[in-house]
PDB file of the backbone (N, CA, C, O) and the ligand in Angstrom, with CONECT records:
HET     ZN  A 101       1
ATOM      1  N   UNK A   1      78.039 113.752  44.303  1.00  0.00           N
ATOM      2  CA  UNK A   1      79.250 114.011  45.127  1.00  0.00           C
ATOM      3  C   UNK A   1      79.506 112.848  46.069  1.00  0.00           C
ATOM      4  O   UNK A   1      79.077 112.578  47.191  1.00  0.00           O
ATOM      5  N   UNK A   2      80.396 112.217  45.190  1.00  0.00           N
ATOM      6  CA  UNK A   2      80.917 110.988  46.754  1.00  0.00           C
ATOM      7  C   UNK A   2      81.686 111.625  48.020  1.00  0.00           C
ATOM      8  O   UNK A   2      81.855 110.971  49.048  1.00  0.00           O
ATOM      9  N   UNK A   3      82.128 112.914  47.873  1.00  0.00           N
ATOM     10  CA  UNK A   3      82.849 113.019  49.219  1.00  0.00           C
ATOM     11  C   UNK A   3      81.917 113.668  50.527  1.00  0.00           C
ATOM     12  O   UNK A   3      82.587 114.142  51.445  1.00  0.00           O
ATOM     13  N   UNK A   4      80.730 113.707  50.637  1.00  0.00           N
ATOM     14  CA  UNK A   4      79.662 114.299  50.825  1.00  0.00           C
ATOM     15  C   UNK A   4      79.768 113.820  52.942  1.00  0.00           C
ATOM     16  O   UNK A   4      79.279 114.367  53.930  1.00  0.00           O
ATOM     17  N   UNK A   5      80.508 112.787  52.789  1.00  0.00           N
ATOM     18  CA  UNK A   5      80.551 112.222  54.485  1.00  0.00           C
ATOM     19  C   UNK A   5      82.001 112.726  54.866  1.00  0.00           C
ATOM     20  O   UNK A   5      82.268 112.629  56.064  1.00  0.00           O
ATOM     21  N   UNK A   6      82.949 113.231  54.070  1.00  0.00           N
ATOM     22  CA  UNK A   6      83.517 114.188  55.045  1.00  0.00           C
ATOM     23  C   UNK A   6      84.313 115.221  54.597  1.00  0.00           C
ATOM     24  O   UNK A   6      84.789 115.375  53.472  1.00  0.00           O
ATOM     25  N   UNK A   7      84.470 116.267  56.070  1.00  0.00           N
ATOM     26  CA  UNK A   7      84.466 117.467  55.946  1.00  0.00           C
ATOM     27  C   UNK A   7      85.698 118.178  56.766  1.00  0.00           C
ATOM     28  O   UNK A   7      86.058 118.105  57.941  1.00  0.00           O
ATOM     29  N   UNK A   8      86.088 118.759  55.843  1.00  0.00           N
ATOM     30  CA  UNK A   8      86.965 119.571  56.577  1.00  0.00           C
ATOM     31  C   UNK A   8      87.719 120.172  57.923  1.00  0.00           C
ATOM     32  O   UNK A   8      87.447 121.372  57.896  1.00  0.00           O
ATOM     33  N   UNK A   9      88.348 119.970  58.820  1.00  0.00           N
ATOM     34  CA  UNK A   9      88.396 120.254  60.195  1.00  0.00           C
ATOM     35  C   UNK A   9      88.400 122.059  60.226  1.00  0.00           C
ATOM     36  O   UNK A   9      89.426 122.740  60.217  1.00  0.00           O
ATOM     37  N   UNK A  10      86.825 122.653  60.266  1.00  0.00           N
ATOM     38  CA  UNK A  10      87.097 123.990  60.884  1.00  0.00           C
ATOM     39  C   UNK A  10      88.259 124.609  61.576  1.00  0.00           C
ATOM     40  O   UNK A  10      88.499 125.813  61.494  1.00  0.00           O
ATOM     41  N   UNK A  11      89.074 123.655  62.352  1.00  0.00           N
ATOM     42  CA  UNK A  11      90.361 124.456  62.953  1.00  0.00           C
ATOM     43  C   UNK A  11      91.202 124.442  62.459  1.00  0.00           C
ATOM     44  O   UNK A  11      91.761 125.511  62.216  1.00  0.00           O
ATOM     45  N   UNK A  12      91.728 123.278  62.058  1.00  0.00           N
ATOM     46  CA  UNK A  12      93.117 123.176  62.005  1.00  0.00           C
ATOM     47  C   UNK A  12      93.006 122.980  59.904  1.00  0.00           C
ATOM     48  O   UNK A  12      94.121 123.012  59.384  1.00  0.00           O
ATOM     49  N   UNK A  13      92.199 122.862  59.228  1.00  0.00           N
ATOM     50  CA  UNK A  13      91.858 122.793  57.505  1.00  0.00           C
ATOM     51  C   UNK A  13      93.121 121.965  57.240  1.00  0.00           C
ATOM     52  O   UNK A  13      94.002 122.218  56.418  1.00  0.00           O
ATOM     53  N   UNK A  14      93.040 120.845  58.152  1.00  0.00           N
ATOM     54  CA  UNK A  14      94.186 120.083  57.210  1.00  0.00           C
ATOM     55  C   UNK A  14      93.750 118.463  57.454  1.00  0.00           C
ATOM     56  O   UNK A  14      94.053 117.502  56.747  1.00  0.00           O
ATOM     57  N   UNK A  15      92.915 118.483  58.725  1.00  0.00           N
ATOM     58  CA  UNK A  15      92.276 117.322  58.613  1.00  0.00           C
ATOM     59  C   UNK A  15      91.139 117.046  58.483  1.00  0.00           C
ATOM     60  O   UNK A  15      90.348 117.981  58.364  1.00  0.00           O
ATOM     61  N   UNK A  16      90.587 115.517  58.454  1.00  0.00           N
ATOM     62  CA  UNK A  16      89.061 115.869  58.093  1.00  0.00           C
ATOM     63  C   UNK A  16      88.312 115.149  59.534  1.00  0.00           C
ATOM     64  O   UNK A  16      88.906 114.444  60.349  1.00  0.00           O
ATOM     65  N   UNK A  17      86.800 115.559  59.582  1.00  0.00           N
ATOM     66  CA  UNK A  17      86.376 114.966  60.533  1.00  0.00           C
ATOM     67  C   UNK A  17      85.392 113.778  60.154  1.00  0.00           C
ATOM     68  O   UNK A  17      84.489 113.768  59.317  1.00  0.00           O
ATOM     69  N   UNK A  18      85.894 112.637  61.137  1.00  0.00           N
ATOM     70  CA  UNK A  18      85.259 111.209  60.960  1.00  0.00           C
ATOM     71  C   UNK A  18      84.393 111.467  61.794  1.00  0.00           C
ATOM     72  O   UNK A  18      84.587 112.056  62.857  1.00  0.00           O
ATOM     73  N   UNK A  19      83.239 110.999  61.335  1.00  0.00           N
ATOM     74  CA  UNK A  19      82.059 110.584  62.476  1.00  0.00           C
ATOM     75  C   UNK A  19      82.137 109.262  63.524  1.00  0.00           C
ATOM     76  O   UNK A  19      81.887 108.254  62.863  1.00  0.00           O
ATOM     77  N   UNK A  20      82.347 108.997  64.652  1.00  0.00           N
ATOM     78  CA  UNK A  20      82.827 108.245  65.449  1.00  0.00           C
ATOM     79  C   UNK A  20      82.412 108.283  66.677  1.00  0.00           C
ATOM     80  O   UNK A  20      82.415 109.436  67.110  1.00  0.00           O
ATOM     81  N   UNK A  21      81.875 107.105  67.797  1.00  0.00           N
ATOM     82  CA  UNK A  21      81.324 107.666  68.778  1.00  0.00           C
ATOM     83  C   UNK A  21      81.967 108.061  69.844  1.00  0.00           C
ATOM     84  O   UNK A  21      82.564 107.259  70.562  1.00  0.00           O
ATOM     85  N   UNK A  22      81.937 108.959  70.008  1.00  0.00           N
ATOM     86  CA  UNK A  22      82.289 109.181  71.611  1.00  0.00           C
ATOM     87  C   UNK A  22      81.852 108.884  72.786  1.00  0.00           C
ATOM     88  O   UNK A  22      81.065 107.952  72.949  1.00  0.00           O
ATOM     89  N   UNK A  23      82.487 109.949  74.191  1.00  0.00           N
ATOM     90  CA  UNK A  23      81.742 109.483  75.454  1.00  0.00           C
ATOM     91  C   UNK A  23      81.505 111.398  75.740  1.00  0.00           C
ATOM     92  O   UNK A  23      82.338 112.244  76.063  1.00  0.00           O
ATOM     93  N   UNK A  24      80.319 111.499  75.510  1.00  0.00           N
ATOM     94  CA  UNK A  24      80.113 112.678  75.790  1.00  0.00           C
ATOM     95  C   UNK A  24      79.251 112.925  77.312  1.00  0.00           C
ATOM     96  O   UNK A  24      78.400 112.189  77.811  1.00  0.00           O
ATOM     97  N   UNK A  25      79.751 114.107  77.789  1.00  0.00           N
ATOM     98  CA  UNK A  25      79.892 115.270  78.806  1.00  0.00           C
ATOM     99  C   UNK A  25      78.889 116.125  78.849  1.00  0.00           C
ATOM    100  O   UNK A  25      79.213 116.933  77.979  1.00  0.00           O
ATOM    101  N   UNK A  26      77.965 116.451  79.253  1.00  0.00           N
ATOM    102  CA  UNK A  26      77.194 117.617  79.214  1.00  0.00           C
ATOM    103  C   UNK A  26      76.301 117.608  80.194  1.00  0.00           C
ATOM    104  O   UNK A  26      75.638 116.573  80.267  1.00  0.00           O
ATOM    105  N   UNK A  27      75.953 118.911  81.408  1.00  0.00           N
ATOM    106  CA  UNK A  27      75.772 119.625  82.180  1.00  0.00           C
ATOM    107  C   UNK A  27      73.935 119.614  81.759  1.00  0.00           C
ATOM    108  O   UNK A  27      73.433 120.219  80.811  1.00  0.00           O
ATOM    109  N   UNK A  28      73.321 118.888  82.608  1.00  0.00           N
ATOM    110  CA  UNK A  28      71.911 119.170  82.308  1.00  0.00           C
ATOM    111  C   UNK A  28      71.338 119.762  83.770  1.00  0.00           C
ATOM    112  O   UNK A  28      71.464 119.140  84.825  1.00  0.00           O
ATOM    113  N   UNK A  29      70.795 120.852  83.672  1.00  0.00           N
ATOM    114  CA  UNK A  29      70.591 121.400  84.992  1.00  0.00           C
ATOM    115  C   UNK A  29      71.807 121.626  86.292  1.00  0.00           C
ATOM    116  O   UNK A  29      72.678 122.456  86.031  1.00  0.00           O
ATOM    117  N   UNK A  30      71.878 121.015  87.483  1.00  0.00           N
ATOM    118  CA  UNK A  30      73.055 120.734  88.336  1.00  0.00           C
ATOM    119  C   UNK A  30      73.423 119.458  88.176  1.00  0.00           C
ATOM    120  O   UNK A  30      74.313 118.973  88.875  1.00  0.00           O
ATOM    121  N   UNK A  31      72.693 118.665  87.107  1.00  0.00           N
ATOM    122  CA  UNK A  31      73.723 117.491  86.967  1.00  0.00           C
ATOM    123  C   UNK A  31      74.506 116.897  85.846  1.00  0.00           C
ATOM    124  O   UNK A  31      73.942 116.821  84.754  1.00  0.00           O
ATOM    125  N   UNK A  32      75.821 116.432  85.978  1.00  0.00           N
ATOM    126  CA  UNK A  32      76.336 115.857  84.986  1.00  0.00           C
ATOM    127  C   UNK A  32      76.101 114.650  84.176  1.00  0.00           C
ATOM    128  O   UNK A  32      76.445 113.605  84.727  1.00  0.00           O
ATOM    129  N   UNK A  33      75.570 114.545  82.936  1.00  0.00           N
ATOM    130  CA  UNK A  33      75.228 113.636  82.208  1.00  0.00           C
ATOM    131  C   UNK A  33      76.422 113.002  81.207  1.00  0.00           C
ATOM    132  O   UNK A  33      77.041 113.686  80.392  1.00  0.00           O
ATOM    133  N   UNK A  34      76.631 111.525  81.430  1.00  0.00           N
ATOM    134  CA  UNK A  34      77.562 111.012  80.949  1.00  0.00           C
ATOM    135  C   UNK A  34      77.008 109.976  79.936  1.00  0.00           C
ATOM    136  O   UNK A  34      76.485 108.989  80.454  1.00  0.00           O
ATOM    137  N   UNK A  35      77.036 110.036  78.466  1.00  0.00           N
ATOM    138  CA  UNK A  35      76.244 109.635  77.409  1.00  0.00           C
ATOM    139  C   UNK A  35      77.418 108.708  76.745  1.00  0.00           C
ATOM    140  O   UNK A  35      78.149 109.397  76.033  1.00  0.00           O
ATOM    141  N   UNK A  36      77.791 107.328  76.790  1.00  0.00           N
ATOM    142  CA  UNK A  36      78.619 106.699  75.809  1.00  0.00           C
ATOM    143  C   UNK A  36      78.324 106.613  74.562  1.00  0.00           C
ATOM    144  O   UNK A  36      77.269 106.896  73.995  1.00  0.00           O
ATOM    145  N   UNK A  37      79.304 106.207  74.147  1.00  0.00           N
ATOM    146  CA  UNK A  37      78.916 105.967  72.139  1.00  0.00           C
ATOM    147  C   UNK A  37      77.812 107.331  71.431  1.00  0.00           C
ATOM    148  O   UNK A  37      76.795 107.188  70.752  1.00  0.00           O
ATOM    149  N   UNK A  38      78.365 108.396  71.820  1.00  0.00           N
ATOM    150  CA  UNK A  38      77.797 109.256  71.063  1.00  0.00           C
ATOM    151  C   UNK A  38      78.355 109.737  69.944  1.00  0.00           C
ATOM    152  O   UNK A  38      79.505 110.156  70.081  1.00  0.00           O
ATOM    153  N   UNK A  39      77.653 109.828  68.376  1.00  0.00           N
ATOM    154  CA  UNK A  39      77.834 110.365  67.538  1.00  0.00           C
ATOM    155  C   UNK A  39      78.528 111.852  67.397  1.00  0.00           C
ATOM    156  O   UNK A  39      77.922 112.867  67.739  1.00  0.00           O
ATOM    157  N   UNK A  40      79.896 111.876  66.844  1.00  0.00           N
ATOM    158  CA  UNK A  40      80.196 112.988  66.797  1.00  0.00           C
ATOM    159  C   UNK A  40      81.282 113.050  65.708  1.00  0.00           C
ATOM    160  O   UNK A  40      81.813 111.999  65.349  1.00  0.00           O
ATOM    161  N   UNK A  41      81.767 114.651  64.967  1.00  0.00           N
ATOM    162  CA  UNK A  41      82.536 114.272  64.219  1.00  0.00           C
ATOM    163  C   UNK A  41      83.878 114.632  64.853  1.00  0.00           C
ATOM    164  O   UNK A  41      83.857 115.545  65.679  1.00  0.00           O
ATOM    165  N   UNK A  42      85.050 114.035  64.576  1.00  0.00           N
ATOM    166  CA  UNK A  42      86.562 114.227  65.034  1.00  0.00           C
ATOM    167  C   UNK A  42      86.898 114.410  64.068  1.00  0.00           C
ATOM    168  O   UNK A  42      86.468 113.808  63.084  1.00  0.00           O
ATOM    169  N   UNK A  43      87.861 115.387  64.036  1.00  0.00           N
ATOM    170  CA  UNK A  43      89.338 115.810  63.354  1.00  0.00           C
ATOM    171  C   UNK A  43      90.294 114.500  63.648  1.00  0.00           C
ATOM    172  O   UNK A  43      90.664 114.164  64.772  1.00  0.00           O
ATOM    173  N   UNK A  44      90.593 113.887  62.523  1.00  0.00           N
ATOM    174  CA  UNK A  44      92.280 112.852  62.722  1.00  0.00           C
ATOM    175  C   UNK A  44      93.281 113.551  63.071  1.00  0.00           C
ATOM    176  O   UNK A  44      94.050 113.018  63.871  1.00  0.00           O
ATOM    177  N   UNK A  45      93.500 114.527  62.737  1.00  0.00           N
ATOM    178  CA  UNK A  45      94.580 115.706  62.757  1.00  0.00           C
ATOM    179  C   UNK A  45      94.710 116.037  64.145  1.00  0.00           C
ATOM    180  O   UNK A  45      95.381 115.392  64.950  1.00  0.00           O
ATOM    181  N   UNK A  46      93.890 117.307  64.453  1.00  0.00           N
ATOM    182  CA  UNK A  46      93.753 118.091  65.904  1.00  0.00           C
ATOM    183  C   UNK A  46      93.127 117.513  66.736  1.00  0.00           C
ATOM    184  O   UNK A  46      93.263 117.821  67.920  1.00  0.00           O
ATOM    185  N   UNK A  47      92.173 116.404  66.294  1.00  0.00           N
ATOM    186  CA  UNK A  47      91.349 115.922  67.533  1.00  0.00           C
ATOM    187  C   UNK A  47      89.992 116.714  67.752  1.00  0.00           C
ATOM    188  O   UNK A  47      89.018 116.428  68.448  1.00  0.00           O
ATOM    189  N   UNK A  48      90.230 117.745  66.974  1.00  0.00           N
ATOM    190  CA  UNK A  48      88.730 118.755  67.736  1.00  0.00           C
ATOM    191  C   UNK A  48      87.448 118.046  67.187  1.00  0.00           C
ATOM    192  O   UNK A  48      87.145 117.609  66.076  1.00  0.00           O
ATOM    193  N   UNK A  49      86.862 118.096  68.306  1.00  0.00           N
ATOM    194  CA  UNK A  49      84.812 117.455  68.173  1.00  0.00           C
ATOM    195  C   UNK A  49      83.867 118.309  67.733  1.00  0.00           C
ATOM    196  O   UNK A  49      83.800 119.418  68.263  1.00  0.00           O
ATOM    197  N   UNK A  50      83.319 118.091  67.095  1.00  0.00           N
ATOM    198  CA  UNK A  50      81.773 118.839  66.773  1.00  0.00           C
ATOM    199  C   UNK A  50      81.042 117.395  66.815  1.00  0.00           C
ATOM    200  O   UNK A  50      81.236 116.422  66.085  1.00  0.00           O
ATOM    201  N   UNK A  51      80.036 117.574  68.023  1.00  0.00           N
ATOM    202  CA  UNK A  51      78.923 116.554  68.113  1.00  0.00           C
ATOM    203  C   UNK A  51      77.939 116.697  67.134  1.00  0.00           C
ATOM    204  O   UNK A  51      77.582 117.822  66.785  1.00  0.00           O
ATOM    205  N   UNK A  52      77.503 115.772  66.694  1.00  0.00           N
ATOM    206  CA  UNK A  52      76.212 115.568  65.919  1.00  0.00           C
ATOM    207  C   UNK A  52      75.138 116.380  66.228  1.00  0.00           C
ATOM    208  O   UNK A  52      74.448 116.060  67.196  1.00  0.00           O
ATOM    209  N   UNK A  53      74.719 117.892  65.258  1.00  0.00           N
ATOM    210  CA  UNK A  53      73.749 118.150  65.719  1.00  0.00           C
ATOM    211  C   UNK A  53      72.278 117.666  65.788  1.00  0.00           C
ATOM    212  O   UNK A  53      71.427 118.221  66.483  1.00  0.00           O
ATOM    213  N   UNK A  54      72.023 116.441  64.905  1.00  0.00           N
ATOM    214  CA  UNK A  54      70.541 116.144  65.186  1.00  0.00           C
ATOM    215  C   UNK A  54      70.697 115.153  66.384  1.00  0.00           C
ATOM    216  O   UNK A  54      69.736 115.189  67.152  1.00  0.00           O
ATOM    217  N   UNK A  55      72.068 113.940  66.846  1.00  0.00           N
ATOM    218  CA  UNK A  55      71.800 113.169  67.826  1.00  0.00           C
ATOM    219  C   UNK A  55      71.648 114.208  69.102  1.00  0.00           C
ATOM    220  O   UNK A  55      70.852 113.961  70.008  1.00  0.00           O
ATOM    221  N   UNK A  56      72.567 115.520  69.098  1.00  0.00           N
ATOM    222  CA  UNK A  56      72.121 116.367  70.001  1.00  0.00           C
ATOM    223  C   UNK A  56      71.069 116.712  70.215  1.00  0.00           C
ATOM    224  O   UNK A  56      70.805 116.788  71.415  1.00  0.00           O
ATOM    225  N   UNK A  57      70.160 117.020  69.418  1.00  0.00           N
ATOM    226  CA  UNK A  57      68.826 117.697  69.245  1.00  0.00           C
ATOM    227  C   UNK A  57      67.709 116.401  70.041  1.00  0.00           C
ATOM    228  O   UNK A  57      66.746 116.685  70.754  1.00  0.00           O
ATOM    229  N   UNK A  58      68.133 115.068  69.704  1.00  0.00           N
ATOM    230  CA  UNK A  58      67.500 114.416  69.990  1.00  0.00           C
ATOM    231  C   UNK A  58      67.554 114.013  71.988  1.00  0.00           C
ATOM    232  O   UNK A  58      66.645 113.704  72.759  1.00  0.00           O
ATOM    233  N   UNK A  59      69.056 114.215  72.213  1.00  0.00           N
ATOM    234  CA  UNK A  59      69.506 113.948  73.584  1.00  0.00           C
ATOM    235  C   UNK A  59      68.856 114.811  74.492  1.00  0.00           C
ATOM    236  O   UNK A  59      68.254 114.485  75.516  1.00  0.00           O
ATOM    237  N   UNK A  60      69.076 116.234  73.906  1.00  0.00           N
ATOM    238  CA  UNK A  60      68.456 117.321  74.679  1.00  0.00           C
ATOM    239  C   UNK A  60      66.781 116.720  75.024  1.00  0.00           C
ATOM    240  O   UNK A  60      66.320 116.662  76.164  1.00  0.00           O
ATOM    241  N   UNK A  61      66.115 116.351  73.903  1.00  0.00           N
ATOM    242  CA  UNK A  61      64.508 115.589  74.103  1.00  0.00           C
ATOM    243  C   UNK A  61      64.236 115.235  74.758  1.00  0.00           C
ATOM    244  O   UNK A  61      63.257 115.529  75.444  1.00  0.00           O
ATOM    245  N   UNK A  62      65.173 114.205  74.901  1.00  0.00           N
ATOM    246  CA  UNK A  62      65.353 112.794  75.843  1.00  0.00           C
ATOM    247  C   UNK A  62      65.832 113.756  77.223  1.00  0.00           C
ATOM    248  O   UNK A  62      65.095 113.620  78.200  1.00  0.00           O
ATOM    249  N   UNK A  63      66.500 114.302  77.311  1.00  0.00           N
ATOM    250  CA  UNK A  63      66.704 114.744  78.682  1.00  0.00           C
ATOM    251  C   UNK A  63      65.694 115.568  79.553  1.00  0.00           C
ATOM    252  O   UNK A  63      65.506 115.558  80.769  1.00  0.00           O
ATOM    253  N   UNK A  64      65.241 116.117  78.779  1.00  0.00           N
ATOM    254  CA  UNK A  64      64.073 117.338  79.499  1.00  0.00           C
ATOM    255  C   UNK A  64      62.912 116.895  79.606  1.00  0.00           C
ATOM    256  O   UNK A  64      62.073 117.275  80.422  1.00  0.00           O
ATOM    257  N   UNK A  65      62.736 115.720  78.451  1.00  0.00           N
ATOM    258  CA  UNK A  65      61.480 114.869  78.836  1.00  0.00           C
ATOM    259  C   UNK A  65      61.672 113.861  80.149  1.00  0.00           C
ATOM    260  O   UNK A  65      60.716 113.395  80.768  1.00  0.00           O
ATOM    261  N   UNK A  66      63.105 113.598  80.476  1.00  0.00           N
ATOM    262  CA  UNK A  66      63.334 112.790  81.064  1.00  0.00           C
ATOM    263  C   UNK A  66      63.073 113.435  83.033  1.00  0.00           C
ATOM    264  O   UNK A  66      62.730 112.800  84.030  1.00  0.00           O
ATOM    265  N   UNK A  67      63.457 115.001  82.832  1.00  0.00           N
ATOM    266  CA  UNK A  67      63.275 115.784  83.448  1.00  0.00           C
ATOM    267  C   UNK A  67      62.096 116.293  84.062  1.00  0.00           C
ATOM    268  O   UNK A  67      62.159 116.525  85.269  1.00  0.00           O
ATOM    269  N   UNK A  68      61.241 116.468  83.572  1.00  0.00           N
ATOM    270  CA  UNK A  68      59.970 116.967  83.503  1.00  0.00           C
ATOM    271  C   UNK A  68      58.927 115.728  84.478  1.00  0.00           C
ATOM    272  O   UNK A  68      57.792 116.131  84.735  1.00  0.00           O
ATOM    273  N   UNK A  69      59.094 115.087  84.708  1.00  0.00           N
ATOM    274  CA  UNK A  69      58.333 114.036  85.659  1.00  0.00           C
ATOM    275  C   UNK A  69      58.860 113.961  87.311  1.00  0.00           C
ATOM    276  O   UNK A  69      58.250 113.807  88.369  1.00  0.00           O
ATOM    277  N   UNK A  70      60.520 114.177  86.909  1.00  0.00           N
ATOM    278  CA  UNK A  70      60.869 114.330  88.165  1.00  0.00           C
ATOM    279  C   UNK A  70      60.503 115.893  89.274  1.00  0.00           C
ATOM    280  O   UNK A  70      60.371 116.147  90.472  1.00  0.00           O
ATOM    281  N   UNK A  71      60.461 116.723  87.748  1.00  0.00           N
ATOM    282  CA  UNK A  71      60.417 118.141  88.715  1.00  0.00           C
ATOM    283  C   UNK A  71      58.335 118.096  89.313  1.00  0.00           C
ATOM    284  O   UNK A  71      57.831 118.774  90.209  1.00  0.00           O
ATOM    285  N   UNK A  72      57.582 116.987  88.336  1.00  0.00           N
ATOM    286  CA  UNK A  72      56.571 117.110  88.966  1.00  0.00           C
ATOM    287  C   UNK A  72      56.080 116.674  90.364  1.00  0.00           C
ATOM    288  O   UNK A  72      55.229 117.145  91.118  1.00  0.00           O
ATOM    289  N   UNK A  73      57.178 115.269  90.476  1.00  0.00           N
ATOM    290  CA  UNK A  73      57.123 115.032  91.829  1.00  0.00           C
ATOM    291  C   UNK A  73      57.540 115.367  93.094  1.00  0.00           C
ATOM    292  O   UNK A  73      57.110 114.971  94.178  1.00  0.00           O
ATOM    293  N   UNK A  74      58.564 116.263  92.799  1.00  0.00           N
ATOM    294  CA  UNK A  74      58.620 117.038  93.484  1.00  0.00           C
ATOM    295  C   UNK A  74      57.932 117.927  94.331  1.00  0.00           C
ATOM    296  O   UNK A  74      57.949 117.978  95.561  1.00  0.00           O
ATOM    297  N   UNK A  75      57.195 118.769  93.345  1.00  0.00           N
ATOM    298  CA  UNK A  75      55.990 120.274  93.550  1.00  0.00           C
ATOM    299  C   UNK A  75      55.080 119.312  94.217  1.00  0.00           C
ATOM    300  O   UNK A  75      54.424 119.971  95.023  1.00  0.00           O
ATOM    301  N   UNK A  76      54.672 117.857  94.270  1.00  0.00           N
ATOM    302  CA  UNK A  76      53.910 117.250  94.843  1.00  0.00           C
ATOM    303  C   UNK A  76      54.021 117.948  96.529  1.00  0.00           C
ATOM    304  O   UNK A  76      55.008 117.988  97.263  1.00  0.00           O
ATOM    305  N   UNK A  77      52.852 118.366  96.738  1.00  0.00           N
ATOM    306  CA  UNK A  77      52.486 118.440  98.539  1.00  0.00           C
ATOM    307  C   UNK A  77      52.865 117.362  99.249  1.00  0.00           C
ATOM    308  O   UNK A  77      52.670 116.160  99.066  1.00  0.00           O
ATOM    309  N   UNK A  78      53.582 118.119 100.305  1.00  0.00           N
ATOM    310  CA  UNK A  78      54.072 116.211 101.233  1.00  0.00           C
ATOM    311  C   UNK A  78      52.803 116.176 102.025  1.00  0.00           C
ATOM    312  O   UNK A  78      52.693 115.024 102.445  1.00  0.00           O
ATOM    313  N   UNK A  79      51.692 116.980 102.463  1.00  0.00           N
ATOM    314  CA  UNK A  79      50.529 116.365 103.101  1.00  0.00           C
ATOM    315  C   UNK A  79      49.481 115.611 102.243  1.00  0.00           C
ATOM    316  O   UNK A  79      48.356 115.384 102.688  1.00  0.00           O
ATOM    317  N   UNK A  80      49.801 115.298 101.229  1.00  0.00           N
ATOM    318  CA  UNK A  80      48.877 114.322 100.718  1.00  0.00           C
ATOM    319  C   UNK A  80      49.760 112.932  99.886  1.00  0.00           C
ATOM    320  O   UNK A  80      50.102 112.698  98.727  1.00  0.00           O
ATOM    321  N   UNK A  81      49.880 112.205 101.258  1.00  0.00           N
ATOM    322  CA  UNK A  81      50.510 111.237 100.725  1.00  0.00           C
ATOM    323  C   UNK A  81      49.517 110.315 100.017  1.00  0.00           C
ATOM    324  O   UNK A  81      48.287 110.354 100.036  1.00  0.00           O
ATOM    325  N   UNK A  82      50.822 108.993  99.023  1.00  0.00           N
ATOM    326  CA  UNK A  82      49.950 108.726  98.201  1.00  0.00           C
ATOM    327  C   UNK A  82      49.532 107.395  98.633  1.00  0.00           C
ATOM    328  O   UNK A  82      48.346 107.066  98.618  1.00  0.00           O
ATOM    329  N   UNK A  83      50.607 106.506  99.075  1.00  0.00           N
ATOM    330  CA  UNK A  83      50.286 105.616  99.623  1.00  0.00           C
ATOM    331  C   UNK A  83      50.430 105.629 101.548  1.00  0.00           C
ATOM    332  O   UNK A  83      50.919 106.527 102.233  1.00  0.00           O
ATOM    333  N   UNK A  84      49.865 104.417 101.984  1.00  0.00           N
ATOM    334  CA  UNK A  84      50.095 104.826 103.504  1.00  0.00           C
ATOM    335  C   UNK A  84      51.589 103.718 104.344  1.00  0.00           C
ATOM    336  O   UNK A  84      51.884 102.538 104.153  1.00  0.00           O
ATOM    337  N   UNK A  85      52.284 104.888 105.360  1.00  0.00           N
ATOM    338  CA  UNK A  85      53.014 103.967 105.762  1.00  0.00           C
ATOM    339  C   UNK A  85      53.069 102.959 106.908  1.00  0.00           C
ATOM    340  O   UNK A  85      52.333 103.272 107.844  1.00  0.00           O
ATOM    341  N   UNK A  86      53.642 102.018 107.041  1.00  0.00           N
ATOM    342  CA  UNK A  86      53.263 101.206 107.904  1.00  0.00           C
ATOM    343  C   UNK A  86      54.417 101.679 108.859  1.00  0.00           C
ATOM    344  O   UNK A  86      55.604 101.627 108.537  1.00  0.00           O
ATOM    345  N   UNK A  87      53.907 102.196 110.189  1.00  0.00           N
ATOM    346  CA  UNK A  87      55.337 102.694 110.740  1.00  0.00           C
ATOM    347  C   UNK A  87      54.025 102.476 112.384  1.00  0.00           C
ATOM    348  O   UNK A  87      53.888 103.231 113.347  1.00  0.00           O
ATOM    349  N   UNK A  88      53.222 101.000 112.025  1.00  0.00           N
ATOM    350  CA  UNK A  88      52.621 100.287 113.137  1.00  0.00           C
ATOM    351  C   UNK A  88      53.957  98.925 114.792  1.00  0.00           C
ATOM    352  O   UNK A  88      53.742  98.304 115.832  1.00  0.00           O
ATOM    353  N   UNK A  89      55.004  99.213 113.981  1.00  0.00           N
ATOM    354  CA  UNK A  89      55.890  98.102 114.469  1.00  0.00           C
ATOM    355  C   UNK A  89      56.397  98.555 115.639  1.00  0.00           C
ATOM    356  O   UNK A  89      56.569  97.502 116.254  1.00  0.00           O
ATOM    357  N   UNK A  90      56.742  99.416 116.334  1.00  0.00           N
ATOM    358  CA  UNK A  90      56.641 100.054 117.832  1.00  0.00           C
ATOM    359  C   UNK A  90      55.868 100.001 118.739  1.00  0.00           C
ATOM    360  O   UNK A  90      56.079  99.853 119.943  1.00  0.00           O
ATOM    361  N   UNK A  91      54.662 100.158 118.010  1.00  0.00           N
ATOM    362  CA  UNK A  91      52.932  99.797 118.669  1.00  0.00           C
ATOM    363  C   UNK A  91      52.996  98.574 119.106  1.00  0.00           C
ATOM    364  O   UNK A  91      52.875  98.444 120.324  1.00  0.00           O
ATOM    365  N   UNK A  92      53.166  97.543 118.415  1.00  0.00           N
ATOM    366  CA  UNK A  92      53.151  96.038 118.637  1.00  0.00           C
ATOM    367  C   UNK A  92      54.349  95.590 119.542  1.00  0.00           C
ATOM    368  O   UNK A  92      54.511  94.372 119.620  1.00  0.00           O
ATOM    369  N   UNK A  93      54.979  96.179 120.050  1.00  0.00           N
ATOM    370  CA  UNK A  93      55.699  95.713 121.299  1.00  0.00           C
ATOM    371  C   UNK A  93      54.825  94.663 122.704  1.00  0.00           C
ATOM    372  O   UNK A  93      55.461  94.312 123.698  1.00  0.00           O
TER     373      UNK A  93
HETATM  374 ZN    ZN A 101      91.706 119.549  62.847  1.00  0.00          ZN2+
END
C-alpha cells in the first residue's frame, strides 16, 4: 500500500492529514509548555490537528522526567543547607 502516509481528516472526510510540525501548547502541571516544530498531523481542508501519538508519548517522558528532580528539591529541608553562605560582609565593616 503506497498510500499508507496519509489519512483521512476524521472531521471534515474530505481532506487528508499531512504530517507537519507545529508549535504545540500543552499544560504540564500549573505550567504552560511551549514545544516548537512538533510532529503532528493537519487536515489541508479544516485545519484540524491530531498530534503524533508516539512524539507525544515521548514529550510526556521528557516532561515528568524533567519534573521529577525539581519536585525533589524542593521536599529538600531548608535546615540542612548544602552549601554555606557567605553573608560575612557587614561583619567586616
Ligand atoms: Zn478536515
Amino acid at each position: 500500500m503506497p498510500n499508507t502516509e496519509k489519512y483521512t481528516c476524521p472531521r471534515c472526510h474530505t481532506g487528508v492529514l499531512v504530517l507537519k510540525p507545529v508549535t504545540l501548547y500543552t499544560k504540564v502541571g500549573s505550567e504552560w509548555v511551549i514545544v516548537p516544530n512538533f510532529p503532528a498531523w493537519v487536515c489541508d481542508v479544516c485545519r484540524y490537528t491530531e498530534y503524533d501519538e508516539k512524539a507525544l508519548g515521548m514529550l510526556n517522558a521528557f516532561l515528568s522526567a524533567e519534573r521529577s528532580p525539581r519536585h525533589n528539591s524542593r521536599r529538600r529541608p531548608p535546615n540542612t543547607p548544602t552549601a554555606p553562605r557567605p553573608q560575612q560582609s557587614e561583619e567586616q565593616k
